[in-house]
C-alpha positions in Angstrom: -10.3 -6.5 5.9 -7.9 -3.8 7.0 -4.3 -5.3 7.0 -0.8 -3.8 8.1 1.1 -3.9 5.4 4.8 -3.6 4.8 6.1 -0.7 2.3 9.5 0.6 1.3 10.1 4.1 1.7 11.1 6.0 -1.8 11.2 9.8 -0.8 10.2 11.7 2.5 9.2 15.6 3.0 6.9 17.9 4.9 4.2 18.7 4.1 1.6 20.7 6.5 3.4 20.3 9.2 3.7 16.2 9.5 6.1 14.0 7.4 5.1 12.3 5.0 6.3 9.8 2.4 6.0 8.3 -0.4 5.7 4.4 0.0 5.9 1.7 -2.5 3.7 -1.7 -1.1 4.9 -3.9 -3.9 4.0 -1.9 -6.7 1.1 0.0 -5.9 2.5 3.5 -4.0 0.9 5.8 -1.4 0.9 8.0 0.9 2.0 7.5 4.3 2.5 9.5 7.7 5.5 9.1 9.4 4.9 10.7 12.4 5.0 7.8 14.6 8.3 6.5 13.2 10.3 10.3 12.5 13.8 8.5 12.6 12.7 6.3 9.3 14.7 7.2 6.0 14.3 6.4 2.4 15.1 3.1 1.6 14.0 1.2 4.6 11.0 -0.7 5.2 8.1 -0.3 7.3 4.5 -1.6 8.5 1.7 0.5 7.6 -1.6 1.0 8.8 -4.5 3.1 7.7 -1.6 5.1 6.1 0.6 5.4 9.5 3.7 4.2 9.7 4.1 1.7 12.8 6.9 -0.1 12.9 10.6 -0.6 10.7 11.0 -3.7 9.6 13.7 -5.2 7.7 14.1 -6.1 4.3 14.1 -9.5 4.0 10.5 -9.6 6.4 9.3 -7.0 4.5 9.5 -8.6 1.0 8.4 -12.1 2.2 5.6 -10.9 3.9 4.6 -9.1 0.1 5.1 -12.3 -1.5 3.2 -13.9 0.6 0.6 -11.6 -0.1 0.3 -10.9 -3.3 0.2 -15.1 -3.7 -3.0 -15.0 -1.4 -4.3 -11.7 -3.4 -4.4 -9.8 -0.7 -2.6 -6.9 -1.8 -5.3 -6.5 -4.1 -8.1 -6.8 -1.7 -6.0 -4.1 0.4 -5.5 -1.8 -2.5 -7.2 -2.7 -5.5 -9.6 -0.6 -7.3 -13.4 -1.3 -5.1 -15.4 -0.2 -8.3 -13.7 -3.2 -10.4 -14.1 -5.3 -7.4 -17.1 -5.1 -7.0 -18.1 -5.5 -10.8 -15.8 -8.8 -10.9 -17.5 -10.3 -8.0 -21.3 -9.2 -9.8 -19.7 -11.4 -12.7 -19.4 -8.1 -15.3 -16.5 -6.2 -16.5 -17.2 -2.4 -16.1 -14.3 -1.3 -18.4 -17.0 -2.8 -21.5 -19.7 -0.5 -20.3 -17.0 2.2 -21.3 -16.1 0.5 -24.3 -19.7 0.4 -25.8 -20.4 4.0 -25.5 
């Protein structure tokens, strides 16, 4: 699943030509475009999608909405790591592999 997820902004610059920022989505940071929101300073909050900024959104939205889901473990499913993923649903732990070598 592919959700739109709110972020807040930590630090904005241009960079090929299109702004970009840095984004933090309740502890796990990217990369995000701000090209359809160029009025959108560091600090505030917004709803990303596919790494496109959409929409501000304020603080107190924002931070529910992360609560809400992180508590249904979807910020994991949005973000997490698809190699680990994939080994916890096939029941093994691929860090042991690494481990035994």
């Amino acid at each position: 699943m592919c959700l739109a997820v709110p972020g807040r902004v930590l630090d904005i610059e241009e960079r090929d030509g299109a702004r970009m920022a840095t984004v933090d989505f309740g502890g796990v940071v990217k990369e995000v475009c701000l090209e359809y929101l160029p009025d959108l300073q560091v600090g505030e909050y917004a709803i990303v999608h596919v790494g496109f900024a959409l929409q501000r959104l304020d603080e107190e939205s924002a931070r529910h909405t992360l609560e809400l889901f992180a508590e249904l473990g979807m910020l994991q499913e949005e973000f997490g790591d698809a190699w680990e993923m994939a080994a916890a649903e096939a029941g093994s732990d691929p860090m042991e592999e690494v481990r035994n070598q």
